[in-house]
N, C-alpha and C positions, 0 to 999 in steps of 0.2 A: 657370374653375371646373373644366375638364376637368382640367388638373394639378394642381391641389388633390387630387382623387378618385382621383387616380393616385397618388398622394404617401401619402395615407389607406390607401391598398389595398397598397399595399406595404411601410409602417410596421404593416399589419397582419399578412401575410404570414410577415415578418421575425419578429414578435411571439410568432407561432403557431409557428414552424420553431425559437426559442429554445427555447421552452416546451416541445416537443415534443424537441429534443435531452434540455434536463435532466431532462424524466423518462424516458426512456430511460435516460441515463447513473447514473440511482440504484439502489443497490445494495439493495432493501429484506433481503437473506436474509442479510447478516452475516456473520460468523464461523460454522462450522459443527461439529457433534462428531466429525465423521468421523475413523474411524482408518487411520494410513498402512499402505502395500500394502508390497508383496513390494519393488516397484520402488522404492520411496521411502520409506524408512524414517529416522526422525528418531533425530541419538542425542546423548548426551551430550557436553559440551565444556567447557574452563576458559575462566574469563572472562579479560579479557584483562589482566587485575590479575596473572591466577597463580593466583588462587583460584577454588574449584570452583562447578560453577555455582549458583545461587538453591535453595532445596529449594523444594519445592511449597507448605510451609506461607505462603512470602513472599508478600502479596498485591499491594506495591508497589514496584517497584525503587526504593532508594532514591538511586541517583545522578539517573534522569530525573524520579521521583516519578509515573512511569507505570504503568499495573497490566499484569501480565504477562500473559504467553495463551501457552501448552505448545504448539511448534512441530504437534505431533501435535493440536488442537483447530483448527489453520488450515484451510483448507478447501484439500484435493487440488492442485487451482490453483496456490497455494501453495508447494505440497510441488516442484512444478515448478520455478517463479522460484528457490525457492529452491536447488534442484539448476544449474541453470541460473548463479548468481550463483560458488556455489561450484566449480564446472566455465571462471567466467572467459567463459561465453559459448556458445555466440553466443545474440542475444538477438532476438526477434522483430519489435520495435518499436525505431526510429531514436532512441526518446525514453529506451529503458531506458540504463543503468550513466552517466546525465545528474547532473547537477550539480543536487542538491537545493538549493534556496535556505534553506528551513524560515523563511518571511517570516510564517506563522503563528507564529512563536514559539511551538509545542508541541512541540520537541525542547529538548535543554539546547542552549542558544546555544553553537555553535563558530563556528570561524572556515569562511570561505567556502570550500567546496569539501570539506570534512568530509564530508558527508552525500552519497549517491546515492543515487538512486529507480529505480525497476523495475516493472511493470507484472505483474497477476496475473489474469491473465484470467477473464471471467462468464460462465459458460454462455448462450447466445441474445443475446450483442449481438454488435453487428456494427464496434463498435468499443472502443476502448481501456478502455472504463467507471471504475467509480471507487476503484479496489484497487489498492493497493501495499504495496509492500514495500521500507523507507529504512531501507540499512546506512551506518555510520560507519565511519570512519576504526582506531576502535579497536577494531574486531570487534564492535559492537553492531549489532542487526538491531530493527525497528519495523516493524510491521503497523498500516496503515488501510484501515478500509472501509469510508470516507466522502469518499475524496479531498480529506485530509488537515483535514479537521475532527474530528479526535480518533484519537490512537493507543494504541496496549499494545507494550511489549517484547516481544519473541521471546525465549522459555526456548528453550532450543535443546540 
């Protein structure tokens, strides 16, 4: 009966220390309207068609069928990775410029290795939390802030 109780208390444990990571790791504040600084300022770019980028009026990219979000409406953080991604490095975490799998199937399906993920750090956690930032292969950039239960294109 003693191992039984010991078995219960540490299936409970475990239980509580899950429970207690994922709400840590949830991101309730979103995307934010912040606008970029001196240091990191977002600017225009062609897509990698040749043609110019999305105008504002577009509300869905029509190759991902994704809704877009104005690199400048990301949150600071952000503006970071993405300096960072662009700059080739270096990256803070072992897990960033990694091999996105995208096994959600919410990007358009390429082939394997297409896609890499990047981390976008949360003010007050003490680890990785739940933001990224997955560029393609052919200059497309995607923002989540729900670790990877739904994204938006990066207008850029």
């Amino acid at each position: 009966m003693t191992d039984r109780r010991r078995l219960v208390t540490l299936l409970v444990a475990a239980l509580a220390g899950a429970v207690f990571w994922w709400l840590q790791a949830d991101d309730p504040t979103g995307p934010t309207t912040a606008q970029p600084t001196a240091t990191s300022s977002p600017t225009a770019t062609s897509s990698p068609t040749g043609s110019s980028t999305p105008g504002a009026s577009e509300q869905v990219d029509p190759v991902s069928g994704l809704p877009w979000i104005d690199e400048a409406d990301l949150p600071p953080q952000a503006w970071d990775t993405l300096d960072r991604i662009d700059d080739g490095g270096p990256y803070p975490y072992d897990q960033d410029d990694g091999i996105f799998g995208n096994f959600e199937q919410i990007l358009p399906d390429r082939q394997r290795g297409h896609y890499r993920e990047y981390t976008v750090d949360t003010p007050g956690l003490s680890h990785r939390g739940a933001r990224r930032i997955v560029t393609g292969l052919a200059g497309e950039f995607y923002w989540t802030a729900d670790h990877y239960e739904s994204f938006e294109r990066i207008r850029r």
